[in-house]
C-alpha positions, 0 to 999 in steps of 0.5 A, spaced: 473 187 281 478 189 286 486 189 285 487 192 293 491 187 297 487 181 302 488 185 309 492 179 311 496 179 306 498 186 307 499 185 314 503 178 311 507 184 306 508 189 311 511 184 317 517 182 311 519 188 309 524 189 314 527 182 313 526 183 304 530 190 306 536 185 310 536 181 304 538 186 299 544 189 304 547 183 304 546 181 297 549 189 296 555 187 301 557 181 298 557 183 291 562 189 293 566 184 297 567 181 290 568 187 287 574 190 293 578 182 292 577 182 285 580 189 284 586 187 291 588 182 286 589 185 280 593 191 283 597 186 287 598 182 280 600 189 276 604 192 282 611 191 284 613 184 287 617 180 292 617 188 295 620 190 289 619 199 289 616 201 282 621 205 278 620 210 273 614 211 268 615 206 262 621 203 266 620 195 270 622 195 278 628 191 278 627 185 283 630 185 289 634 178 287 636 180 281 645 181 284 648 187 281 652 184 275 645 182 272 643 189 271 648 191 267 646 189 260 639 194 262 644 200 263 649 199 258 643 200 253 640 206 257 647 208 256 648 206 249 641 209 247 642 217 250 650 217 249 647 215 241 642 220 239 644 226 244 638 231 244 641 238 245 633 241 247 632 236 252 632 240 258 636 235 264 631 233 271 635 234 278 638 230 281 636 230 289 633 236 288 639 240 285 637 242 277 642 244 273 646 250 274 648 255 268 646 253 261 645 246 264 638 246 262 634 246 256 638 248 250 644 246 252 647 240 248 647 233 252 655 232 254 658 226 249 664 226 251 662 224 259 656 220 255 661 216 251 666 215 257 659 212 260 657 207 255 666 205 255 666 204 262 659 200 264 660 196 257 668 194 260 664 191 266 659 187 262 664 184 259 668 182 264 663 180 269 656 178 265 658 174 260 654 175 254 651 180 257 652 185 250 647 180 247 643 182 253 644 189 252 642 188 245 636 185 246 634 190 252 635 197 247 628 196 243 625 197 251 629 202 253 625 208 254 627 214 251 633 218 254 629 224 254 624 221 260 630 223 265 636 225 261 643 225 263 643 226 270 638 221 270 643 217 267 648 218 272 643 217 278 642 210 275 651 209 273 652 212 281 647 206 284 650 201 280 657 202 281 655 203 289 651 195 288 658 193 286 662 196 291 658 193 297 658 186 292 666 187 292 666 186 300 662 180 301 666 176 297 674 176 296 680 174 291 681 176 283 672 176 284 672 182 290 677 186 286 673 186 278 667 188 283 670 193 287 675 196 281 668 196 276 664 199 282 669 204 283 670 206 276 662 207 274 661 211 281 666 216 278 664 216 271 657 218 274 660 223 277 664 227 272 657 226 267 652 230 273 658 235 273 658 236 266 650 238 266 649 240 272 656 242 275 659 240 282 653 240 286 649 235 281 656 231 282 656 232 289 648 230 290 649 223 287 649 217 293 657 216 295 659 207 295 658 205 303 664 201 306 661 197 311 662 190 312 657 185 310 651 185 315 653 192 318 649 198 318 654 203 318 661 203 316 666 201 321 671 206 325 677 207 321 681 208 327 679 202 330 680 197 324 687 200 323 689 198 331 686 192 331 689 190 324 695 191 327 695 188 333 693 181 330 698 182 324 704 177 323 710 182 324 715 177 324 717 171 319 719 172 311 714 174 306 709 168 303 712 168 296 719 169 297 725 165 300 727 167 307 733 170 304 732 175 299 737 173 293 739 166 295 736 159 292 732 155 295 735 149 299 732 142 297 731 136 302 736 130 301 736 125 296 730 121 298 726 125 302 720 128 300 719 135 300 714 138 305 707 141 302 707 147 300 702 151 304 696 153 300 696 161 301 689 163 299 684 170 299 682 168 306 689 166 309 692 173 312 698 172 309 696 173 302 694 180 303 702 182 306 705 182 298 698 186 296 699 191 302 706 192 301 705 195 295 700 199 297 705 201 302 710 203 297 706 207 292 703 211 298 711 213 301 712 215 293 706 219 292 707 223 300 714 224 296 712 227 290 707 232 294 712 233 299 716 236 292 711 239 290 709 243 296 717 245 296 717 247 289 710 252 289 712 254 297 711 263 296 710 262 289 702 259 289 701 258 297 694 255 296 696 249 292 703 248 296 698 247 303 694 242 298 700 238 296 703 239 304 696 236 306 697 231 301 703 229 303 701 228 311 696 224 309 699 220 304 704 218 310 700 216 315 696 212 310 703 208 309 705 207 315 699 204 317 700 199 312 708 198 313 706 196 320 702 189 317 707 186 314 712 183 316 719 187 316 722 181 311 717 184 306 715 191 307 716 197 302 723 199 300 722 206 302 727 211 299 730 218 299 728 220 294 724 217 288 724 219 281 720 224 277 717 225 270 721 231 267 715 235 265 713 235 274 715 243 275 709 244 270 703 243 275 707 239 281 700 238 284 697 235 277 704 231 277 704 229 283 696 226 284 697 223 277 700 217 283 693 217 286 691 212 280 696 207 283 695 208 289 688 206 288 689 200 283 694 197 289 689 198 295 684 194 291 688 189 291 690 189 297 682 190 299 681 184 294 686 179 299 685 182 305 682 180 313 674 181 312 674 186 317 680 191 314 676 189 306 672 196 308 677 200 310 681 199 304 676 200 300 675 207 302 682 209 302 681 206 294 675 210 293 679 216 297 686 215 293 681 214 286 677 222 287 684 225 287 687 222 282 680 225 279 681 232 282 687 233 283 690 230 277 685 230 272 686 223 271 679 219 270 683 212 272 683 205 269 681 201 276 675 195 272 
């Protein structure tokens, strides 16, 4: 018996195997199809969302609408577990591309003191802008991963970009609200800076991304030059101060019997008026440090030439940062600008420190004074409080209290 094929059968045969050959591609394409949309899906499930960036290894991506107060208790327990177990054999990761200089790497202890600064500082801000954020944090310590992952300079990377995050926060709103977040901003943007120089000296300090000042919505920061003048030609030179009578030391007058006395008017944070007491201050502060510099100047000249041209320039630049100032207000309520001003009597010991030891209340009082502000001069304050917070740090040696 024959097992060959019936010669129409095999001619049947050879007619369908183009069409049997067609078949199995489609069937192999279509089961990789599958394969391609069920893998896209699970990568989709795993990665990042709502275009979120990945963070690092062992770390969950922060979502876009998490704002930045909700993201202090997670800092404030990476804080709490590196500045707990110091690891001095952890070699420290650059920030920026700049590793550590000296003996900042391996086999150098991890700063405590700077670490401890942190944990302070970021745990003040939870306090006062996340209520229960401490029971947060507490929950968030077993997660966090361990601190010798990045180390100290990865540390202050994560405090210097909260503290930005704060401080752009701070712009987009106003009152007692814009002063917590810019003070607490500010705070933390410095605290991240004096731990990277800690480790990795002024350079590592210097890599850290600086606070941008822009208004809401802006690309970049406005020209100072520009807001100044502006603010100017719209500022009410004229009238009495919002919170004095118009007559300084004289009581106010009372309508006649019978008669209702008129509204008070309502001076809130978007009303100009409310920010003349806070620049006004400001302005103050600024004439009395320029004149504190300006003795130092005076009292270094031939003796120390180097910190007598530092104190000159900083009294120039103090100066000018006060007549800006003093040309918003009106001239009822300006700042009481004096011949001379006292000094704290050991001044003739380090004139420059002494002097720059003022930068701290020229800080607080430009925070304020930024919180009641017109929006489009908040940025421009902002900065002058961040310029006047890094001399008190530099200069003076003064890490200032601003949360």
């Amino acid at each position: 018996m024959s097992f060959l094929p019936h010669a129409s059968a095999a001619r049947r045969g050879a007619g369908d195997r183009p069409l049997r050959r067609a078949l199995r591609r489609c069937r192999r394409a279509a089961g990789l199809g599958i394969v391609v949309a069920v893998v896209a899906g699970l990568c989709t499930a795993a990665g990042p969302q709502n275009g979120a960036a990945p963070g690092p290894p062992g770390e969950v991506a922060n979502p876009p609408s998490r704002t930045a107060e909700e993201l202090l208790p997670g800092l404030l327990a990476a804080a709490e577990r590196m500045a707990a177990r110091p690891d001095p054999g952890t070699e420290s990761e650059p920030v920026g591309g700049v590793a550590p200089v000296g003996n900042a790497g391996r086999g150098r202890p991890w700063p405590a003191p700077e670490l401890s600064a942190v944990h302070s500082v970021v745990g003040r801000h939870v306090d006062l802008l996340t209520p229960g954020g401490r029971a947060a944090a507490a929950l968030a310590l077993p997660a966090v991963p361990d601190p010798a992952a990045a180390g100290p300079l990865g540390l202050a990377a994560r405090v210097a970009e909260s503290g930005n995050a704060l401080v752009s926060a701070s712009l987009a709103t106003e009152g007692t609200r814009s002063r917590a977040l810019l003070g607490a901003g500010l705070e933390e943007a410095l605290a991240a800076r004096r731990l990277a120089a800690a480790v990795g000296g002024p350079r590592a300090a210097d890599a850290l991304p600086s606070p941008v000042f822009a208004a809401p919505g802006a690309a970049d920061p406005a020209d100072p030059d520009a807001v100044w003048d502006a603010a100017q030609a719209a500022a009410a030179v004229d009238g009495a101060c919002p919170d004095a009578p118009d007559k300084p030391g004289s009581a106010p007058v009372g309508p006649p019997p019978g008669v209702a006395p008129d509204p008070v008017p309502d001076v809130g944070a978007s009303d100009p008026r409310a920010a003349v007491p806070d620049l006004a201050a400001a302005a103050d502060a600024a004439y009395r440090l320029a004149y504190a510099y300006q003795v130092a100047g005076a009292r270094l000249g031939a003796v120390r030439p180097d910190e007598a041209d530092l104190a000159w320039a900083s009294a120039r630049s103090r100066e000018v940062l006060a007549h800006r100032l003093e040309r918003l207000v009106p001239a009822a309520c300006g700042p009481r600008r004096l011949a001379a001003y006292s000094l704290p009597p050991d001044f003739g010991v380090a004139p420059v420190a002494r002097a720059a030891a003022g930068e701290e209340q020229l800080a607080a009082a430009l925070r304020d004074a930024a919180a009641t502000a017109p929006d489009a001069l908040r940025p421009v304050l902002a900065a002058e409080a961040w310029r006047a917070a890094l001399g008190a740090v530099h200069r003076g040696d003064r890490f200032p209290r601003l949360g």
